[in-house]
C-alpha positions in Angstrom: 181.1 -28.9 226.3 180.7 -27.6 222.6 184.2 -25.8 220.9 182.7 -23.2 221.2 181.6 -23.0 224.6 185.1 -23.9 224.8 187.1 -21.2 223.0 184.7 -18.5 224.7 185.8 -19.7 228.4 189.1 -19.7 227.1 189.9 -16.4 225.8 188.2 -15.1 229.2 189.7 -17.0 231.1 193.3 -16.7 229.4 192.6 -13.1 229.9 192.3 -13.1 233.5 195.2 -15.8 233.9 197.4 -12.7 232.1 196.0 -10.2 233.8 196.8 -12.2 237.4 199.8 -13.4 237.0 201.4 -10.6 234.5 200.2 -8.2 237.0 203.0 -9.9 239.8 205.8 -8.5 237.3 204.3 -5.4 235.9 206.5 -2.5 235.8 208.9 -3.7 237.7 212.4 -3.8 235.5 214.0 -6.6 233.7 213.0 -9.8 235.0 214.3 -13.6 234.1 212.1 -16.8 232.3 213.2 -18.4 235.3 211.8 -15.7 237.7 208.6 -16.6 235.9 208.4 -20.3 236.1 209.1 -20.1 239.8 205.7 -18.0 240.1 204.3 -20.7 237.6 205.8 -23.7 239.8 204.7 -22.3 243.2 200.8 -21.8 241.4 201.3 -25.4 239.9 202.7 -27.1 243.5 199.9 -25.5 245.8 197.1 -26.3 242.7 194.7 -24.3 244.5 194.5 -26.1 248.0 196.2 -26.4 251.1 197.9 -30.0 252.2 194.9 -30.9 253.4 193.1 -30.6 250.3 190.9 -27.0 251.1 190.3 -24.4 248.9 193.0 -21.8 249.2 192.4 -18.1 249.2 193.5 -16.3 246.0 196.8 -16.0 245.2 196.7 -13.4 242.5 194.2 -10.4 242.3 193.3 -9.2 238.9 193.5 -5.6 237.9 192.1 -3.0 236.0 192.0 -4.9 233.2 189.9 -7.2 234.4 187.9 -5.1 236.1 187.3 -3.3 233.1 186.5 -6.3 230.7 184.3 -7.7 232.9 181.9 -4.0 233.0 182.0 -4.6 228.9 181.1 -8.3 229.3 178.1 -7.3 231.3 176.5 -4.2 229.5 176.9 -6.5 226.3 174.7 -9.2 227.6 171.8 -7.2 229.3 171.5 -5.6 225.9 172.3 -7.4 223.6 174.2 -5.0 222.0 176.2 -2.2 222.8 174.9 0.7 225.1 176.6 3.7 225.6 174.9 5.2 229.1 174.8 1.7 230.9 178.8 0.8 229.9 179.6 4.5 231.2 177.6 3.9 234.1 179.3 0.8 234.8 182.9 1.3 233.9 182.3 4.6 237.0 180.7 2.1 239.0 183.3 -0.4 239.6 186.3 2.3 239.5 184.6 3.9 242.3 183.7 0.5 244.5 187.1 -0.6 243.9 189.7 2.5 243.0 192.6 0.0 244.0 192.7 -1.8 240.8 195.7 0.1 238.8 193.9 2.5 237.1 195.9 5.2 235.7 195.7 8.9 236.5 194.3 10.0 233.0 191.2 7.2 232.7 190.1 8.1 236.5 189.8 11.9 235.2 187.9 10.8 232.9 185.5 8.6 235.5 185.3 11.8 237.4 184.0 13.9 234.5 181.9 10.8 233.4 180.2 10.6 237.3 178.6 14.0 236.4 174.9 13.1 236.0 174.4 16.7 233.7 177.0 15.5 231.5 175.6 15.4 227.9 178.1 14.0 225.5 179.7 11.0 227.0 182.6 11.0 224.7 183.5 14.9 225.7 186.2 13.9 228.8 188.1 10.9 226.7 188.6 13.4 223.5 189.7 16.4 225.7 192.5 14.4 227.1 196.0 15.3 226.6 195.2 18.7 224.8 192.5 17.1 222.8 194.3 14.7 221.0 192.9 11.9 223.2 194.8 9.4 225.5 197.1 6.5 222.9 197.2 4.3 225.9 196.1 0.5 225.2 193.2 0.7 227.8 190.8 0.3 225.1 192.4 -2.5 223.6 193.1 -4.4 227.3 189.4 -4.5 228.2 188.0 -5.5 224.5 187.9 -9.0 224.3 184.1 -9.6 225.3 183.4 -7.8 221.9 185.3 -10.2 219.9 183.4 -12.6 221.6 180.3 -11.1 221.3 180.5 -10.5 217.8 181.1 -14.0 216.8 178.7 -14.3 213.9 179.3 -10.5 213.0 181.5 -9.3 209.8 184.7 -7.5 210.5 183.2 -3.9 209.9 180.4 -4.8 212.8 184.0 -5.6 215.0 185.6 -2.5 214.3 182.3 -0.6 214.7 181.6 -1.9 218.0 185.2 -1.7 219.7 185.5 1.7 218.6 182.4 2.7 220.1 183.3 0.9 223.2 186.7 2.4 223.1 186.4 6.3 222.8 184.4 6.3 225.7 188.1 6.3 227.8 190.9 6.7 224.8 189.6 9.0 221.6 193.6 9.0 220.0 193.4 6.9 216.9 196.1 5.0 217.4 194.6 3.9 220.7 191.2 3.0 218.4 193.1 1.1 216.3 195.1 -0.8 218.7 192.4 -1.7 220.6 190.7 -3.4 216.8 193.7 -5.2 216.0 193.3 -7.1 219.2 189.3 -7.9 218.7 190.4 -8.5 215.5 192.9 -11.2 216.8 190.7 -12.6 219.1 187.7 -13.1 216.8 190.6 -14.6 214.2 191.6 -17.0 216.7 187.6 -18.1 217.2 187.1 -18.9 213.7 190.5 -20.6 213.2 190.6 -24.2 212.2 192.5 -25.6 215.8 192.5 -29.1 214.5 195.9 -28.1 212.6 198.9 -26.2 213.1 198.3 -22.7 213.0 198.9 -20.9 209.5 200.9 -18.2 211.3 201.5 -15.9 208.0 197.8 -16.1 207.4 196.9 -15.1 210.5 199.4 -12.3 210.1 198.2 -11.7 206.1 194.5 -11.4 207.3 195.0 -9.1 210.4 197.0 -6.8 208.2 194.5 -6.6 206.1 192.2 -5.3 208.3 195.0 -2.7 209.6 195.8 -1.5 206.2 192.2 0.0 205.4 192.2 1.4 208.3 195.3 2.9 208.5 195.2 4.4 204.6 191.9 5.7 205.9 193.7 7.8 208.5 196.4 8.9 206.1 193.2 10.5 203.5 191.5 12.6 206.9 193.0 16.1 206.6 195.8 17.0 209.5 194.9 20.4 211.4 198.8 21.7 212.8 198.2 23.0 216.1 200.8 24.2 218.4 201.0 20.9 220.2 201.2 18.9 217.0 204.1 17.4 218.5 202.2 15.0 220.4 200.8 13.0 218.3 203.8 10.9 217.6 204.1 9.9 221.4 205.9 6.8 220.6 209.6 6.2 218.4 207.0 4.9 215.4 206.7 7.4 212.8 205.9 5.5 209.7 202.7 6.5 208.4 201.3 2.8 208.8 203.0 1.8 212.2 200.4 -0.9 212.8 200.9 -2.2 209.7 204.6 -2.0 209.8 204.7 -3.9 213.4 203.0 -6.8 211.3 205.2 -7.3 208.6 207.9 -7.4 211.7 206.2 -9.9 213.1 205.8 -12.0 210.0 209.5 -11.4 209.9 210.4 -12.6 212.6 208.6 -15.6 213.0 210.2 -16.8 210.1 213.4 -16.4 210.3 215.9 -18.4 211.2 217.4 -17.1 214.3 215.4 -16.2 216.9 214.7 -12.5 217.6 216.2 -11.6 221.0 213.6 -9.7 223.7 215.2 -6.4 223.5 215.1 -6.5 219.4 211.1 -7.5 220.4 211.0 -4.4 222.7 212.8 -1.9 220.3 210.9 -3.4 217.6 207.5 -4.3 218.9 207.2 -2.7 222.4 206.2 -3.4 225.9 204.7 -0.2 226.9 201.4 1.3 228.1 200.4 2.6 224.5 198.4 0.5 222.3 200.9 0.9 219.4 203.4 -0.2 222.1 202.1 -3.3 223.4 198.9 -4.6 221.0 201.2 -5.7 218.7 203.6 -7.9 221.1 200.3 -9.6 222.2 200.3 -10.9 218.7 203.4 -11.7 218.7 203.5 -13.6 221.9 200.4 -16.2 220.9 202.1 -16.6 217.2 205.7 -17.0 218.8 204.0 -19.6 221.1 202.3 -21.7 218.6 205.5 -23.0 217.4 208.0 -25.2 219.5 210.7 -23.7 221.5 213.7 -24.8 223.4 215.0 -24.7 226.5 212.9 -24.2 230.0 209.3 -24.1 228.0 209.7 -27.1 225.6 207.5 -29.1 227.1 204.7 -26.1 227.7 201.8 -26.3 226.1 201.4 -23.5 223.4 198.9 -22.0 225.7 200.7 -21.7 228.8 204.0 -20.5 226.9 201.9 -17.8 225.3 201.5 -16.7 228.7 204.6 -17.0 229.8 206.4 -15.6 226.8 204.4 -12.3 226.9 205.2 -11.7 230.3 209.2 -12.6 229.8 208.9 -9.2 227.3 208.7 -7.0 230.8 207.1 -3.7 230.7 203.5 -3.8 231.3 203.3 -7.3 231.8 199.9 -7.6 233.0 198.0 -6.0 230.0 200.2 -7.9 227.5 199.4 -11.0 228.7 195.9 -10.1 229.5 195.6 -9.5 225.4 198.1 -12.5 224.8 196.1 -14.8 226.8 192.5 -13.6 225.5 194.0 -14.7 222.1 195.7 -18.0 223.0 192.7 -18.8 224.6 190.3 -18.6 222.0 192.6 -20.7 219.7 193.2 -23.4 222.3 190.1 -23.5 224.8 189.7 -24.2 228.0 191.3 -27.1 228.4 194.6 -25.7 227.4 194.2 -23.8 230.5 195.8 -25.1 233.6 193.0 -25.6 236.1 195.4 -24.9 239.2 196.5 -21.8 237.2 192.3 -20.9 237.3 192.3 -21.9 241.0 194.7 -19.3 241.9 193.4 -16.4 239.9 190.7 -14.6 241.0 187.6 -13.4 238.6 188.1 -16.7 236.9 184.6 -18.1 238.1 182.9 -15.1 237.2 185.0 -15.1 233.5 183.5 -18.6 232.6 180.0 -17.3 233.7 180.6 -14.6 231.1 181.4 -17.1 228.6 178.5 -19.0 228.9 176.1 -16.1 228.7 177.7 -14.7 225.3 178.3 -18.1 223.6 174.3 -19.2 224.9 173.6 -15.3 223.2 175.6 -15.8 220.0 174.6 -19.6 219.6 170.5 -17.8 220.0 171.3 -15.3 217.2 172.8 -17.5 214.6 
C-alpha cells in the first residue's frame, strides 16, 4: 500500500472510529478515562469475533456525522469536483432513508426546505436559520474531511473555496464557515506532514493560524448591519474579534507548558460544544496533545489511539470531536495506526476505506 493510500484510509477511517465510539458518550455528563478504556478494552477483548472465531455484528453505529461525510465523499468522486444540486440531493437522501442518525432539529429544517423540488436557491433555508444569521453549529466542519482529502494537490484558497461551498449548504454563520476550514485545513496539514519525524507541533499551530488570521481580519473589514437581534451573533462566551485565532495561540500555549492543562481549563478554554468555535478547535488540540507522550493509563497508546481517546475524555459532544480528532490523527499516522479490532467493531468502516481508495486513485490521476 502507498503512504498515501495510507493516510487517505486513515483519516476516513479515524473519522468513523470517533464518530462510533465518541458517539457511546456523547452528551451524556462528565465521564472518567477509565470509563473510556473499559469501552476500548471490551472492543479490543471481543476484536471483532465471537469465541469461535465468527464475524460479530457491529458493536457501534455511526451517526450523523458519518452519514453526512460519506454523502460529501460520494458527490466529490462522481464529479470530480464539487456539485451543488447532487450533494443537496444526497445530504436529503440519506436524512430521509435513515432520520435516526442524530441529526439536529435546525439541519432537518433545512432538509425539509431543501426536499422542495421548486426550490431555486439552494443556499436560501441554511442562511434563513436562526433569524438570518445562519446556524454556528460545527456540522459543517464534522462532515468535511473528504475535501481535505480531495483537495490533496490543491492550494489552500482551493480548500477554503471548496469547504465553504460545501458548508453553507446546512450552516451560512461565519464562524461555522470558518470552523469548518480550520479542520480541512488540519486535515490536509496532517497529509502533507513529514510522519517520518516527531511532529513540529508549533508549526503545525504557526501554519494553521495563518490561514485563520486572513480569514478572520477579512471578517473584521465586511461592514456590520445592527439589527434588533444583533445579540446573537456572539452565541458563544468568545468575544475577541479573532476567536479562532485566539483558541490557537491557547493551544500553542498549552502544549508547551510545563504543567499540564487540566480538562475543565480545556473546556472553559477551548470548548466541547456543538458550535464550531466550541469544539473545532479541541479537535486540534486533541491530535497535537496526543502526539507527545503522556503518563498514566495511556502511556503505552499509540499517538493515534490516544488522540481518540483524549478527545472523547473532553465530554460534551464526544462523537463529533473525535470524529474531527480522528480524521486528523489519521491522516498523520495511517492506517496502520488504526486498531483493526477497533475497525471491526465500527460500522461504515468498509465503506470509509472504499472512499479512500476512490479519492487517493482520483488525486494520484490528476497530479
Amino acid at each position: 500500500m502507498s503512504k498515501l493510500l495510507s493516510r487517505f484510509q486513515g483519516s476516513l477511517v479515524g473519522a468513523v472510529l470517533g464518530d462510533c465510539i465518541g458517539a457511546v458518550y456523547e452528551l451524556g455528563g462528565e465521564i472518567t478515562l477509565s470509563e473510556i478504556l473499559n469501552t476500548i478494552y471490551s472492543i479490543e477483548a471481543s476484536g471483532g469475533t465471537d469465541n469461535k472465531g465468527k464475524q460479530e455484528e457491529i458493536l457501534y453505529s455511526y451517526t450523523d456525522d458519518t452519514a453526512m461525510a460519506r454523502s460529501v465523499a460520494g458527490s466529490l468522486i462522481k464529479h470530480k469536483g464539487f456539485q451543488l444540486k447532487d450533494m443537496v440531493k444526497r445530504f436529503t437522501s440519506e436524512y430521509k432513508s435513515e432520520p435516526d442518525r442524530g441529526y439536529g432539529g435546525n439541519v432537518t429544517t433545512v432538509f425539509q426546505l431543501l426536499d422542495n423540488p421548486e426550490l431555486e436557491d439552494l443556499y436560501e433555508p441554511a442562511r434563513k436559520q436562526f433569524d438570518g444569521q445562519g446556524s454556528f453549529g460545527n456540522g459543517g466542519s464534522m462532515r468535511i474531511v473528504p475535501a481535505a482529502l480531495f483537495s490533496y494537490n490543491k492550494d489552500h484558497s482551493y480548500v477554503q473555496t471548496l469547504t465553504r461551498q460545501i458548508t453553507e449548504i446546512t450552516h451560512s454563520h461565519e464562524q461555522a464557515i470558518q470552523g469548518a476550514i480550520l479542520q480541512c485545513l488540519a486535515v490536509h496539514l496532517a497529509l502533507h506532514a513529514d510522519n517520518t519525524t516527531p511532529l513540529d507541533t508549533d508549526l503545525f499551530v504557526d501554519n494553521l493560524k495563518t490561514y485563520m488570521n486572513k480569514l478572520e481580519e477579512e471578517e473584521l473589514k465586511k461592514p456590520k448591519v445592527l439589527t434588533p437581534t444583533k445579540k446573537r451573533t456572539t452565541r458563544s462566551s468568545e468575544k475577541r474579534d479573532k476567536p479562532y485565532c485566539y483558541k490557537l495561540d491557547k493551544i500553542k500555549e498549552y502544549l508547551n507548558q510545563e504543567k499540564e492543562v487540566t480538562v475543565q481549563e480545556l473546556i472553559d478554554v477551548l470548548g466541547n460544544d456543538i458550535s464550531a468555535l466550541g469544539s473545532v478547535p479541541a479537535a486540534v488540540f486533541s491530535f497535537l496533545r496526543s502526539s507527545k507522550p503522556m503518563t498514566g493509563e495511556l502511556k503505552d497508546r499509540n499517538s493515534f489511539e490516544k488522540t481518540i481517546i483524549y478527545a472523547i475524555s473532553l465530554n460534551g459532544d464526544t462523537d463529533t470531536i473525535a470524529t474531527m480528532a480522528g480524521a486528523i490523527a489519521g491522516a498523520y499516522y495511517g492506517i496502520e495506526a488504526v486498531p483493526k479490532s477497533w475497525q471491526t467493531c465500527c460500522e461504515g468502516v468498509t465503506d470509509a476505506i472504499q472512499y479512500a481508495n476512490q479519492l487517493e486513485e482520483f488525486v494520484s490521476k490528476s497530479k
